[in-house]
Structure formats: C-alpha cells, structure tokens
C-alpha positions as CSV (number, residue, x, y, z in Angstrom):
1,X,13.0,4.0,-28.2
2,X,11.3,4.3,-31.7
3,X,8.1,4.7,-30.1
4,X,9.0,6.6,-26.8
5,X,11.6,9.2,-28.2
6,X,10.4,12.4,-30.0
7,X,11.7,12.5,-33.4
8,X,13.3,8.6,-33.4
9,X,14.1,8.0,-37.3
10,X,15.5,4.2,-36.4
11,X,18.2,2.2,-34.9
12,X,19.9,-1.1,-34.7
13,X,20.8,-2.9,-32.0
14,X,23.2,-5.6,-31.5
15,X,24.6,-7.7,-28.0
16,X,27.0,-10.4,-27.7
17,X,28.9,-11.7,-24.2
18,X,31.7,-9.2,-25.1
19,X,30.9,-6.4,-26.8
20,X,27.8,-6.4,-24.5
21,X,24.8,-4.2,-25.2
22,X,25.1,-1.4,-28.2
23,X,22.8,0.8,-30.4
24,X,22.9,3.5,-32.7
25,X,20.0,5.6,-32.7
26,X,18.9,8.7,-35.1
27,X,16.6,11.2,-35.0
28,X,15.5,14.5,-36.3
29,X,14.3,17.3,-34.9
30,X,13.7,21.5,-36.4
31,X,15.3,19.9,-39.7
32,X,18.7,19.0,-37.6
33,X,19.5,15.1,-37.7
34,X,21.4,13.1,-34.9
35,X,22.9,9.8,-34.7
36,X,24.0,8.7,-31.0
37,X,26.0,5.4,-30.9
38,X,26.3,3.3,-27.7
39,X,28.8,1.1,-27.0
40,X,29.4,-1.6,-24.5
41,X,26.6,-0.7,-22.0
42,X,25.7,-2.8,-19.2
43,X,22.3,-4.0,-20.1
44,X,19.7,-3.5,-22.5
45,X,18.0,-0.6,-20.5
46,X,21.5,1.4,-19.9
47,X,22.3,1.8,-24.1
48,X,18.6,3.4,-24.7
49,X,19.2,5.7,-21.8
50,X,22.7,6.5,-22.8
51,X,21.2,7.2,-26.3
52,X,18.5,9.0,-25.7
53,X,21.0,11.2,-23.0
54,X,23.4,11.7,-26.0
55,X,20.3,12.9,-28.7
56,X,18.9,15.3,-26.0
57,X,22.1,17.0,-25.3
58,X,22.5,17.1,-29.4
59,X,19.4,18.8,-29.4
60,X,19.4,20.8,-26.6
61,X,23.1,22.6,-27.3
62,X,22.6,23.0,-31.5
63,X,21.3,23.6,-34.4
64,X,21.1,23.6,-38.0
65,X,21.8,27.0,-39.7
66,X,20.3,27.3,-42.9
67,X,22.1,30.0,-44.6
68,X,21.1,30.2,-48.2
69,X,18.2,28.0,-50.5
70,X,19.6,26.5,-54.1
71,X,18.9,28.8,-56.9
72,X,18.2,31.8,-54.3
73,X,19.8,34.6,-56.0
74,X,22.4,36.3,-54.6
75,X,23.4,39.6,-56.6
76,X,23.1,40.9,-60.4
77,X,26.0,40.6,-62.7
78,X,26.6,43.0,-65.6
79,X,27.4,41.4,-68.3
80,X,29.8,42.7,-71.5
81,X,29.2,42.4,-74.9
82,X,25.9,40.0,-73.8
83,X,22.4,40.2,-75.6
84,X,21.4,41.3,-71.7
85,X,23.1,43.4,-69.6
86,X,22.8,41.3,-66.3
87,X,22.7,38.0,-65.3
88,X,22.0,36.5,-61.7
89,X,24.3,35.3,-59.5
90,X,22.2,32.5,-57.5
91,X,23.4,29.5,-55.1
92,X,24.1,26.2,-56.8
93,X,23.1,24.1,-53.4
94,X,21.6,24.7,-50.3
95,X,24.1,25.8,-47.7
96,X,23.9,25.3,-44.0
97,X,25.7,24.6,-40.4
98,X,25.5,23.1,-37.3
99,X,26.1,25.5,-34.3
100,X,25.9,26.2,-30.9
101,X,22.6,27.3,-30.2
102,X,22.4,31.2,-29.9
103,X,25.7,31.4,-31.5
104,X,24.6,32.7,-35.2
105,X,25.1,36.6,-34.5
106,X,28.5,36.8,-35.4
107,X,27.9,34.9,-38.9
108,X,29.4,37.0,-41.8
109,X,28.8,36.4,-45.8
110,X,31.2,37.0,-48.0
111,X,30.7,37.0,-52.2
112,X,33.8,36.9,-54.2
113,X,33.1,37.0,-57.7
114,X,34.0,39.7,-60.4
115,X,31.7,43.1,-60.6
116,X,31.4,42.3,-64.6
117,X,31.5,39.1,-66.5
118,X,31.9,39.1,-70.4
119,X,29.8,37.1,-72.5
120,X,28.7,34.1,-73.5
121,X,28.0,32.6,-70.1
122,X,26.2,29.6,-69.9
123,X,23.5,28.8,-67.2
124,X,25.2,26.7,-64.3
125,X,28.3,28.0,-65.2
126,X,30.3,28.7,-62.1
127,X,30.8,32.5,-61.5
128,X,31.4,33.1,-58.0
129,X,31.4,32.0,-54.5
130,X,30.0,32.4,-51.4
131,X,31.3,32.3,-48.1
132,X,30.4,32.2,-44.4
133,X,32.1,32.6,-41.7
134,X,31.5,32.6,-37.9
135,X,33.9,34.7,-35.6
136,X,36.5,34.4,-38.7
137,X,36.4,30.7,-39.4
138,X,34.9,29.3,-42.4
139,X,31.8,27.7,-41.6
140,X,30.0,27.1,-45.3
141,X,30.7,27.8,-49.1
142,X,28.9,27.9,-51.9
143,X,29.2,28.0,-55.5
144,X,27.1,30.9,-57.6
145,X,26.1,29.8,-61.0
146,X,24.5,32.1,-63.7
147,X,20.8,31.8,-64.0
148,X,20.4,31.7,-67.9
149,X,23.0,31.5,-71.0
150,X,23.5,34.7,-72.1
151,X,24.7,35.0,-75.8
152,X,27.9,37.1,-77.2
153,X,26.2,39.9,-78.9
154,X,27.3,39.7,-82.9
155,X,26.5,42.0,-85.4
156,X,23.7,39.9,-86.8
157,X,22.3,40.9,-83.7
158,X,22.2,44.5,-84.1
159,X,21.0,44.0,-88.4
160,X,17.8,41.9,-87.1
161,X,16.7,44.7,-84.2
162,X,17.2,47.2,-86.3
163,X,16.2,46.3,-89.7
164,X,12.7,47.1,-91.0
C-alpha cells in the first residue's frame, strides 16, 4: 500500500487468530490528511482494499478549507492615547476546515472585536476574534493579536517632538 497508493504517508499492520487481519493507513492529499483504520478483515488482501476504499472516499467527498494564514492581518485598529493611531488586527494561527467538497459558498466570517482599543497594547496581545461559520454553525475561530506594542502616549512624548 505504501508504494501502490497515491499520497500513502505510512501504516501498521497487525494479525492474530482473533482479531484477524487490521491496518491503519494515512495519507495526504491537496494538504488534507486521512487515516483509515481496518479492523477484523478476512485476509491480508481484504484490510488494504478496505483501506484504500475508506481513503478514496475521504478524498473524493472533502476537503481542507483554509480560511485564514497566521499573522495575515485582518482589519486596522485605532488606537487611543497610543504613540500611533492604528494597530493591526492579524490571526494568531492558521485557521481551517474540513468540508464536503463544493460546500464552501455559504462560509461566513465574522470579527468581533472593539472599533477602538486604548493604549498600551502589547504585540500578541489578544484583541479580537474571528469567526466562521457555514450555513450558521461555527465551523473555525481564531484569535486576533495586535501586530506591535504600542506605547501610552505621556507628556514626555509630546516635550521630545516638539522641543528644539
């Protein structure tokens, strides 16, 4: 099977006089990985069939949604009493799903997080989330961290721009 089925990543195989002939197979395939498990099958033959059955139909019905990259930035934040105005809102992690194939039109984002933050932020820190849903069932979430620190402006600030 490791050499005869497309995208095989490994699998162990095991057989005693009860449990009879088993496997458990993985593979990947378009950045979606599988794992088939066989149990019990008549002969040797039978479990790799049955596996290799169980991985096509895996590949043939889904997929792996990517829905957002880390650090991909999702909005612009303004920021009160910062040394900067904005700050970006960007994914912590990538975020994805499994679906049926043909079945992402109905995928909706949602970003809850406040329209202005006040400073100091810190970069990482949590400020929002995102999150996806498909025919109105939550399918993926994401935190959104700020992109940089951003300082609490102070009125040494404004005495070292402006002197001189």
């Amino acid at each position: 099977m490791v050499r005869n089925y497309n995208g095989c990543t490994g699998l162990k195989t095991g057989s005693t006089s009860l449990a009879l002939y088993n496997v458990s197979a993985s593979a990947t395939r378009d950045n979606m990985s599988l794992i088939a498990v066989v149990m019990k099958a008549p002969s040797s033959t039978v479990r790799f069939q049955n596996a290799a059955t169980l991985l096509d139909y895996g590949f043939s019905n889904f997929e792996y949604k990517s829905l957002i990259t880390a650090n991909e930035v999702v909005k612009s934040v303004k920021i009160n009493k910062g040394i900067i105005g904005t700050v970006d809102a960007m994914a912590e992690n990538s975020c994805g799903t499994l679906i049926t194939k043909g079945n992402d039109v109905n995928i909706e984002q949602e970003i809850s997080m406040e329209n202005s933050l006040s400073a100091p932020i810190s970069k990482g820190q949590s400020i929002g989330k995102i999150t996806y849903t498909l025919n109105g069932e939550m399918i993926s979430e994401c935190n959104l961290i700020a992109s940089e620190d951003v300082d609490k402006i102070r009125f040494s600030f404004y005495e070292s721009t402006y002197s001189g």
